[in-house]
N, C-alpha and C positions, 0 to 999 in steps of 0.2 A: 638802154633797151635793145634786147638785140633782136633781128629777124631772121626768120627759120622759113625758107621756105621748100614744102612738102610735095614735092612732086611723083614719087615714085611710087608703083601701084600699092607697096605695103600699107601705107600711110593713108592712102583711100579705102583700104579695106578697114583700116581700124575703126574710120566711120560707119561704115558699109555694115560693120557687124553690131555696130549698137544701134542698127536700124532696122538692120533685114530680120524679117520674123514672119511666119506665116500664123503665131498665136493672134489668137483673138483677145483674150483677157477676160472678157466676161462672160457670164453666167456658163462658170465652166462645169461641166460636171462631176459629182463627187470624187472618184475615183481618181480624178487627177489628184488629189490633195487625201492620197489614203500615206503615200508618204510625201510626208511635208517637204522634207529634207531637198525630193524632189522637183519640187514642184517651183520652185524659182529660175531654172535654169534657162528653161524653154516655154514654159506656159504661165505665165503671171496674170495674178489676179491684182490689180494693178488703183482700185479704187480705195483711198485710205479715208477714214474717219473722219468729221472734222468735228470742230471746238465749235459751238454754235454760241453760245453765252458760260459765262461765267460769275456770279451772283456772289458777296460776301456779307454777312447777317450777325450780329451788325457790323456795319460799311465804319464804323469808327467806337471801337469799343472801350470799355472803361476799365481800368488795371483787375489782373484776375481773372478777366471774361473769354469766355471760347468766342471763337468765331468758329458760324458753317459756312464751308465752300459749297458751293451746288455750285455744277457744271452741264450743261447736255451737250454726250460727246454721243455723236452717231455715224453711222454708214448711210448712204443716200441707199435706199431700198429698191429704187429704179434701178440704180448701177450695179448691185451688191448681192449678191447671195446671203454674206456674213453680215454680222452683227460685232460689235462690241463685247468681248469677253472680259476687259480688265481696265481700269485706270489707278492714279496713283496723283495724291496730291503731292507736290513739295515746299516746304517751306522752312525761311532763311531768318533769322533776327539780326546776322552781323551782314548779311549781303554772298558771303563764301560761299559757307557749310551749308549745306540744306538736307532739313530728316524728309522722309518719304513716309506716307502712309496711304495704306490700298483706301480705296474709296467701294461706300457698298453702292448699289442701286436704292433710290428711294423707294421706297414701301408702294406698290401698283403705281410706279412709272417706268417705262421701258427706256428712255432714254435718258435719264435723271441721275448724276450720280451724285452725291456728297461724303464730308469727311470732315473733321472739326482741327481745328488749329487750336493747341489749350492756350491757356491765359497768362498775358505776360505782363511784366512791372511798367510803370506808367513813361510814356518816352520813349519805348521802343516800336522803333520801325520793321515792321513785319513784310516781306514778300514771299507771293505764292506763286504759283504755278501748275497748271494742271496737266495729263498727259491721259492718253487711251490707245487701246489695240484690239485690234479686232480678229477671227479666230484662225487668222492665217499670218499674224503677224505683223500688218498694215498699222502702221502709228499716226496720231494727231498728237503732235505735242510741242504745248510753251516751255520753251527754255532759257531758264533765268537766266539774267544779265546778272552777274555778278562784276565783283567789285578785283576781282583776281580771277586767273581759270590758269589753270594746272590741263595740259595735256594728261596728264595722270589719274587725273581725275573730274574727266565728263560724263555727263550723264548719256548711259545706255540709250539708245533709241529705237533701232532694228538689229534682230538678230536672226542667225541663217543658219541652221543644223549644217553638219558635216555632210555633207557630199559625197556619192562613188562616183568614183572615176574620173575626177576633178584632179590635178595637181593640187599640194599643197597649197605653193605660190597664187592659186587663184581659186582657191577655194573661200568664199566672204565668210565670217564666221558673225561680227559685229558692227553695227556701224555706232559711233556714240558723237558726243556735238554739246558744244560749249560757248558761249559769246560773252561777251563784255559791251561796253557802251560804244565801238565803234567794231568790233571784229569778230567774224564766226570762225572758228574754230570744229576741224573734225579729226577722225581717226579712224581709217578700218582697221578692222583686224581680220587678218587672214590665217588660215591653219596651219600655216608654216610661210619661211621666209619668203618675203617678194624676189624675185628671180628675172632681172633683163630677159632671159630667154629661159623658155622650160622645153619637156619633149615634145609639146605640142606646138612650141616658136615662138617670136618675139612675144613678149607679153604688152600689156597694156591695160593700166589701171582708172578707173573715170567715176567720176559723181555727177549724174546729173542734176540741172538746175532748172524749174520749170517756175517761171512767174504768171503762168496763165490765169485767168481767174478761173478757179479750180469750184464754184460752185456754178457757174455757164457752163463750163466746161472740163468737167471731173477726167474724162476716158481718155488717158493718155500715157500710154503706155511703153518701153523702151523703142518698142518700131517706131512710137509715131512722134518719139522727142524731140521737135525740133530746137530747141532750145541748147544752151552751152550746157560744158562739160568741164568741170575741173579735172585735171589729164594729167596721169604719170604714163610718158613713154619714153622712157631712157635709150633706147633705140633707135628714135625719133628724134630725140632732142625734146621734146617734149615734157615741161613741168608747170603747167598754165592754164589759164581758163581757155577754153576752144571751142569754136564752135562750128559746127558740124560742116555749115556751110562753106567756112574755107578751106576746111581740110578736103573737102569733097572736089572742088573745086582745084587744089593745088595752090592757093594762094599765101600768103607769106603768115605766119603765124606768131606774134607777136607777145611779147613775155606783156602780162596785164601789171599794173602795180599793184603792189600790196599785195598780191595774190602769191604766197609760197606753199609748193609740194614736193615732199621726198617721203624717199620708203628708209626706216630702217628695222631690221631683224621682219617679223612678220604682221608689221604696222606702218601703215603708209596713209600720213595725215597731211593737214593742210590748214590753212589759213587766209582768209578773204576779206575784206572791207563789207560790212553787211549793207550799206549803200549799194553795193554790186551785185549781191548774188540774192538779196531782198529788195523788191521794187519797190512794196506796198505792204507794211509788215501788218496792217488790217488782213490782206489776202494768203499773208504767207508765201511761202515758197515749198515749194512739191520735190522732194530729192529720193532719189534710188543709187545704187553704186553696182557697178558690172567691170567684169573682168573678161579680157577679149586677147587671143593669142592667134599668132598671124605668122604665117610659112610665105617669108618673100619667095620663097624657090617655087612650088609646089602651087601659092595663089592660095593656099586652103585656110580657112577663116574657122574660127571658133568662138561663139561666142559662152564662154564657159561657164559662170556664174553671173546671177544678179542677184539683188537682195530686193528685199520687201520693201513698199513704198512710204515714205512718210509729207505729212505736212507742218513744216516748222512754223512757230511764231514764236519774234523774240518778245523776252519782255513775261509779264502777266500782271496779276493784281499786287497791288501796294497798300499797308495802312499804315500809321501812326497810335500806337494805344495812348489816349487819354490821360 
């Protein structure tokens, strides 16, 4: 295990920029969001969706038989402008591969979606899982625990239009996330390769991790994260879970176990014990990803991109057909 410790003012600013925001995040007004593309950099609307229930009909079906999924996936309306625009069921019979299918709204319910899983030979273990977004791109979504996970092949979860005026190297393009029975798995992808430094200074890549209980307390937004950060700062020394408080602080910075992150070509993923970065997989965990580039000469901070927020749960429904 080795110890980093962060005293120089760069290093405080990297914190400092995934803090400092004069946005509010909520009920913002249209025109912020005429381009979307826009509208994560500096102004986030920051309240994602959640999974309220998940229902399967029937709960233990007989060879041949569909199963519906009904799920209600919503936006808190006190916090929210947006609504739910899309969901997508998945489901697996070997545990790996999993097909997708959009899910419609039930017939006069607002928050109701379903989608039917067809009928499969008797002994086969079926899992599901459900996801939703809302119309600024804010995710609620289960994602399967599989039985293998392929960096190559995670499931999409938030995505972020191209950007002006953004460097490649920090411009978010996707965030996607995969887990198995003991480890999360991510990968962003950026519009071009990650870059130690760009013209704008040292770079610095981060996932936020929020284990708040996000139905008390939904409004929490990149300023107000106090929570760790899974952290590529090659400049720093920095490829770890951190958190805000020590960096701010100056204090020794600590490789976490099991936690691995590197960049290569214009994808910089990572890997975490879900023990760690899931408290309560009932509550979830609430993640966003930001990009922050920092002029040790000059003091000047950028905080360049950030992506839509989401709320993971691992796991989803399970059956056995009959």
């Amino acid at each position: 295990m080795k110890n980093r410790s962060i005293l120089n003012i760069a290093a405080i600013l990297f914190a400092a920029a995934l803090l400092a925001t004069t946005a509010s995040a909520q009920r913002l007004p249209d025109s912020v969001f005429d381009q979307q593309s826009q509208a994560f950099g500096n102004t986030l609307q920051d309240v994602p969706p959640d999974i309220l229930s998940v229902e399967l009909s029937p709960a233990a079906p007989a060879a041949g038989e569909p199963v519906l999924v009904r799920a209600v996936i919503r936006v808190d309306p006190d916090m929210s402008a947006f609504r739910v625009s899309r969901a997508v069921l998945r489901y697996s019979t070997d545990g790996v591969s999993y097909q997708a299918v959009d899910m419609a709204l039930s017939p006069g319910e607002q928050d109701l979606w379903e989608a039917r899983i067809p009928g499969q030979p008797a002994g086969t273990t079926v899992r599901a899982a459900v996801a939703g977004w809302d119309q600024v791109g804010n995710a609620a979504f289960q994602i399967p625990v599989q039985s293998a996970v392929s960096r190559e092949a995670l499931f999409p979860v938030l995505s972020d239009p191209r950007d002006q005026g953004i460097p490649d190297g920090l411009d978010i393009l996707e965030m996607a996330y995969g887990a198995d029975a003991e480890t999360l798995y991510y990968c962003q992808t950026l519009a071009g390769p990650f870059q130690s430094f760009t013209m704008l200074g040292a770079s610095a890549n981060a996932m936020a991790v929020n284990n708040d209980d996000l139905r008390r307390k939904p409004h929490l937004s990149h300023n107000e994260n106090e929570g760790p950060y899974i952290a590529l700062a090659p400049q720093f020394g920095i490829a770890t879970l951190v958190s805000i408080e020590d960096v701010l602080k100056g204090r020794a910075i600590k490789d976490v176990p099991g936690i691995t992150v590197s960049a290569r070509g214009n994808r910089v993923c990572a890997r975490a014990p879900l023990a760690t970065v899931i408290k309560d997989p009932a509550l979830g965990v609430k993640v966003f990803s930001a990009t922050v580039s920092l002029n040790p000469g000059t003091e000047e901070l950028v905080l360049a991109d950030c992506s839509p927020y989401a709320i993971l749960y691992p796991g989803g429904a399970q059956y056995t057909v009959k």
